[in-house]
C-alpha positions in Angstrom: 0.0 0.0 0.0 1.4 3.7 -1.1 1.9 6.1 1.7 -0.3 9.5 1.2 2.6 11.4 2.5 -0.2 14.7 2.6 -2.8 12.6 4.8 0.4 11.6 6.7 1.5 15.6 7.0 -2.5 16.3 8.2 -2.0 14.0 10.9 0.9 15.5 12.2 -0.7 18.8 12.0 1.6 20.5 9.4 -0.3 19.9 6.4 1.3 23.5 5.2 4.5 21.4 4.0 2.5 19.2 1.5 2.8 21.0 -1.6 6.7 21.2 -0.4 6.8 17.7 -0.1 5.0 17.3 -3.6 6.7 19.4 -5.4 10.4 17.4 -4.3 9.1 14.2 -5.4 8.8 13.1 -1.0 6.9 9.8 -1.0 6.7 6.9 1.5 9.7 5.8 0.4 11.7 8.6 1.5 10.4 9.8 4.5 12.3 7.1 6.6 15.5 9.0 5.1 14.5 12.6 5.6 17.5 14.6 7.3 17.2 17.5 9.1 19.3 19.3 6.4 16.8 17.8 3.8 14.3 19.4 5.9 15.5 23.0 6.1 16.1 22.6 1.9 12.3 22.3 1.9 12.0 25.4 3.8 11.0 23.9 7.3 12.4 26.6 9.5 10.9 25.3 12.9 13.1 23.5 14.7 9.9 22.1 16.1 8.2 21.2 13.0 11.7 19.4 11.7 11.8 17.6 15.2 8.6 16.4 14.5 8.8 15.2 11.0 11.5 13.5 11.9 10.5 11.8 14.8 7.2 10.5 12.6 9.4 9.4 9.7 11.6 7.4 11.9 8.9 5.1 13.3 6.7 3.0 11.1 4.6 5.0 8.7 4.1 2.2 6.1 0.3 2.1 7.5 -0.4 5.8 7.0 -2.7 5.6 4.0 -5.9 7.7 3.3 -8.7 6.1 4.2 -11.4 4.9 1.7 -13.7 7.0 0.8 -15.5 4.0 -0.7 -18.5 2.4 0.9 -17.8 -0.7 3.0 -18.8 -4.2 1.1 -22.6 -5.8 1.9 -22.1 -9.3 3.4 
């Protein structure tokens, strides 16, 4: 299952950085390899906000997918 890395952003609260992440091509994939330097690049100026990111991307974030909008299957 492919990471949405902006549903993943919303849920950390700093949804602001999605186009950022977008626009550099940041996926699942990456995140677990986001560095702090990687982070300032983007223009993440909060030492806060990098802390954060990078404390999310470290743990396991291969569950983080947007949920279904799709209506749950009749038995």
């Amino acid at each position: 299952m492919a990471i949405d890395v902006a549903f993943w952003l919303r849920g950390l609260g700093l949804e602001q950085y999605g186009p950022d992440f977008a626009d550099n091509d940041i996926d699942g994939s990456v995140l677990p390899e986001l560095t702090a330097e990687d982070l300032i690049a983007l223009g993440i100026t909060s030492v806060g906000h990098r802390r954060r990111l990078l404390s999310a991307a470290a743990g396991p974030v291969e569950h983080v997918v947007k949920p279904s909008n799709a209506a749950p299957a009749c038995p």
